[in-house]
Legacy VTK file of the C-alpha trace (Angstrom):
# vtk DataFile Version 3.0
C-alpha trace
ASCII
DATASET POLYDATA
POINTS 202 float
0.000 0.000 0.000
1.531 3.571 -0.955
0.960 6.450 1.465
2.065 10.258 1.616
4.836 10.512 4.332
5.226 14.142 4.004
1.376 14.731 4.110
1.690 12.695 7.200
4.377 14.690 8.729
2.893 17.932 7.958
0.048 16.652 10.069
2.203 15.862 12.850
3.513 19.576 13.280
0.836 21.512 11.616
3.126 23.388 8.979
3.878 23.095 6.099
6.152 26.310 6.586
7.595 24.987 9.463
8.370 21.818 7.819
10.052 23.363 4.872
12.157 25.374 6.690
13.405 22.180 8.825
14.031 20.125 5.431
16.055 23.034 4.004
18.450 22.455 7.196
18.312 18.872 7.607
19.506 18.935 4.029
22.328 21.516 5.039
22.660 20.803 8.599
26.435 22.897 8.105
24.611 26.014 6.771
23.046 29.199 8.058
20.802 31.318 6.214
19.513 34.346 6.870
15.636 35.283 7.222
15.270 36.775 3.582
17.486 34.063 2.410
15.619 31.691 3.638
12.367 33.087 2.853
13.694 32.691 -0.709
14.537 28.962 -0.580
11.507 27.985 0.891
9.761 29.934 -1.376
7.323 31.639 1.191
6.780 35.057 2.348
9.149 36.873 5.226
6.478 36.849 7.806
5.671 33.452 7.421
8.621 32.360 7.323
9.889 34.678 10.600
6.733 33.420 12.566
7.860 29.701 12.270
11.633 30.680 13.147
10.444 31.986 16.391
8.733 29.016 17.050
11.940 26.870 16.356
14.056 28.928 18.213
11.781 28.686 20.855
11.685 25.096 20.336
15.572 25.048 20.443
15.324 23.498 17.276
17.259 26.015 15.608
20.214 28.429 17.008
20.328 32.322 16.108
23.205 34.295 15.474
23.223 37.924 15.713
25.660 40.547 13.234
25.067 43.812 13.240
24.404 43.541 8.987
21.357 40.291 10.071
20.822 37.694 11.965
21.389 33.884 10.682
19.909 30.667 11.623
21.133 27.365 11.887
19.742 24.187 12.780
20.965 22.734 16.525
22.291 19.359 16.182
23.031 19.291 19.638
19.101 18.775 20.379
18.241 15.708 21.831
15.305 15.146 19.054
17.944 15.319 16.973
18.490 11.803 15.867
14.602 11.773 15.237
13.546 14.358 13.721
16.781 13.313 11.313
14.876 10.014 10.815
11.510 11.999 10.913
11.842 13.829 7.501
14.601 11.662 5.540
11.389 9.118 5.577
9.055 11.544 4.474
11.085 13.963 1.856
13.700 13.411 -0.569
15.168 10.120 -1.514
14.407 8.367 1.626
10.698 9.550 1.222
10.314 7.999 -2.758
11.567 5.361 -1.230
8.996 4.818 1.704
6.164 6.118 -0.472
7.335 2.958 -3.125
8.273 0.275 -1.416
6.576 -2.281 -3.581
9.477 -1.549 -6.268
11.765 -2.437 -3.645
10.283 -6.346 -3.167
12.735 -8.820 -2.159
14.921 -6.217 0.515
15.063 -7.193 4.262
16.704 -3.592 5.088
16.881 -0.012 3.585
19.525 2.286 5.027
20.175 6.006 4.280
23.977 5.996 5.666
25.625 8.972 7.471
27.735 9.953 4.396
24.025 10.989 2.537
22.140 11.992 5.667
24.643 14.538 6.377
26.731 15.240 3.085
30.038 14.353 4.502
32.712 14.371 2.705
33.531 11.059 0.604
35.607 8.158 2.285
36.964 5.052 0.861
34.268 2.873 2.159
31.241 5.607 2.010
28.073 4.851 -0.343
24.792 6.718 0.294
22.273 3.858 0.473
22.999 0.081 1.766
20.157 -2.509 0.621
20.015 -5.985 2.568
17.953 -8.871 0.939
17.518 -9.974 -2.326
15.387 -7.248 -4.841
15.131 -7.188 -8.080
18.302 -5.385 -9.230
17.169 -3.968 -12.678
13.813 -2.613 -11.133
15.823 -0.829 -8.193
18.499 0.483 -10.650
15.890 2.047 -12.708
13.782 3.675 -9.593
17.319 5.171 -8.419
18.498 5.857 -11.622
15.383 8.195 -11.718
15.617 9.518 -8.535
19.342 10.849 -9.721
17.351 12.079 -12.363
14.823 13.937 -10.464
17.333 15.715 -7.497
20.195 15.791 -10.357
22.255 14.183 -7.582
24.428 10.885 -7.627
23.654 7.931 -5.698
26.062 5.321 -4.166
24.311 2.205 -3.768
24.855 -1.415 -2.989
22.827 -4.587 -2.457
24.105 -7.777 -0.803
22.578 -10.705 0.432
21.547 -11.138 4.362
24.108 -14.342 4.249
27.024 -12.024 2.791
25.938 -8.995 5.170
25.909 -11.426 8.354
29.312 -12.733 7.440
30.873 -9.485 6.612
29.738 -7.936 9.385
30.703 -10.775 11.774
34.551 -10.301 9.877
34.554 -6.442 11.185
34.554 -5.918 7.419
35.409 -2.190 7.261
32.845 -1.167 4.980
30.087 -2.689 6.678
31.226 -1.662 9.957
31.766 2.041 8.863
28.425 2.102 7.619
27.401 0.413 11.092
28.831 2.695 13.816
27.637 5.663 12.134
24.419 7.278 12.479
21.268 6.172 9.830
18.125 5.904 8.870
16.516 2.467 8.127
13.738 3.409 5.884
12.762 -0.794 5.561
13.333 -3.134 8.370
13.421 -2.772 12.461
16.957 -1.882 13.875
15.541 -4.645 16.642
15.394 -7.264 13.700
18.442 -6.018 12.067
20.538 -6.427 15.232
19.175 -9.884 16.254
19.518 -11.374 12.769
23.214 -10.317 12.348
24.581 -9.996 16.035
25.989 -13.100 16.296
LINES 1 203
202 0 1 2 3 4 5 6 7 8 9 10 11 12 13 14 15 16 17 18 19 20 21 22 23 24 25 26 27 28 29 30 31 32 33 34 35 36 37 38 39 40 41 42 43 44 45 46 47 48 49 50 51 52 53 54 55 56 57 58 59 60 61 62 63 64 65 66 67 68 69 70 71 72 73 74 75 76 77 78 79 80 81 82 83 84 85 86 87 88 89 90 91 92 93 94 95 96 97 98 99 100 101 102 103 104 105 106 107 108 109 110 111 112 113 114 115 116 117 118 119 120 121 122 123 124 125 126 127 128 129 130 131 132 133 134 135 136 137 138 139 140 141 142 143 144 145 146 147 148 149 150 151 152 153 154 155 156 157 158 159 160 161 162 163 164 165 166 167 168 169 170 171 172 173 174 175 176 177 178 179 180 181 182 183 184 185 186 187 188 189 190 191 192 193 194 195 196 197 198 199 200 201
């Protein structure tokens, strides 16, 4: 069954504003932007957008920093929602959300996980890929749906799928590119960490 994750999470907090303005961050949690900036971006006028920044800020969601030109705002990752509202929106906008909202395409996978190197656009490592799919899809029909996906957002993605049998005995190995994909902060999109953890902890 598809559903609308963002509609859903625009439910949740009663904004579509508000929720724009979080995305834009969460998608450059390293930038600040000012309020006309930002207003721009989002696309929505300076008083709306203001009205939901003192709400944030209020919220301690996001941190202000005064200069006697403006003031900027950036989002506080020190929060302790932090972790999830990360999880929050990557499963209702973006990649993470065309993922959720078309899961059928994705048949076959035990586990969907947005790694740290895409949630937070770090900088490229030796073992770093964006998405890691467990189970056993069909390959073509994924590598089409991403392949338009790259399309759409005119970004790149770093993919790979192995096999629960190959992921349980890598892991179990300390293989470094499972393990740095592991330890790192993510967002499983298909799948119950719970699961994940029994399956493969031993």
């Amino acid at each position: 069954m598809q559903f609308n994750t963002a509609l859903t999470l625009e439910k949740l907090l009663r904004s579509k504003t508000r929720t724009r303005i979080l995305w834009h961050f969460l998608e450059n949690t390293d930038v600040r932007s000012g309020l006309r900036e930002l207003s721009r971006i989002v696309k929505l006028q300076v008083h709306a957008v203001g009205r939901e920044i003192t709400l944030l800020k209020k919220a301690n969601l996001l941190l202000e920093e005064k200069t006697p030109a403006k003031n900027f705002y950036s989002l506080n990752t020190q929060h302790p929602f932090f972790d999830e509202i990360v999880s929050l929106f990557h499963k209702s906008y973006g990649v993470g959300g065309m993922i959720m909202n078309n899961k059928d395409i994705l048949e076959g996978a035990d586990f969907v996980l947005l790694t740290s190197h895409f949630l937070f656009r770090q900088q490229k490592g030796k073992y770093d890929i964006d998405i890691l799919i467990i189970g056993a899809p069909k390959i073509d029909q994924v590598s089409i749906f991403l392949h338009n996906i790259e399309t759409s957002l005119q970004r790149e993605l770093l993919y790979t799928i192995i096999t629960p049998a190959d992921f349980k005995n890598r892991k179990q190995k300390l293989d470094p590119f499972i393990w740095n994909i592991l330890e790192k902060p993510s967002v499983l999109l298909l799948g119950k960490q719970a699961e994940l953890l029994k399956g493969f902890a031993s």
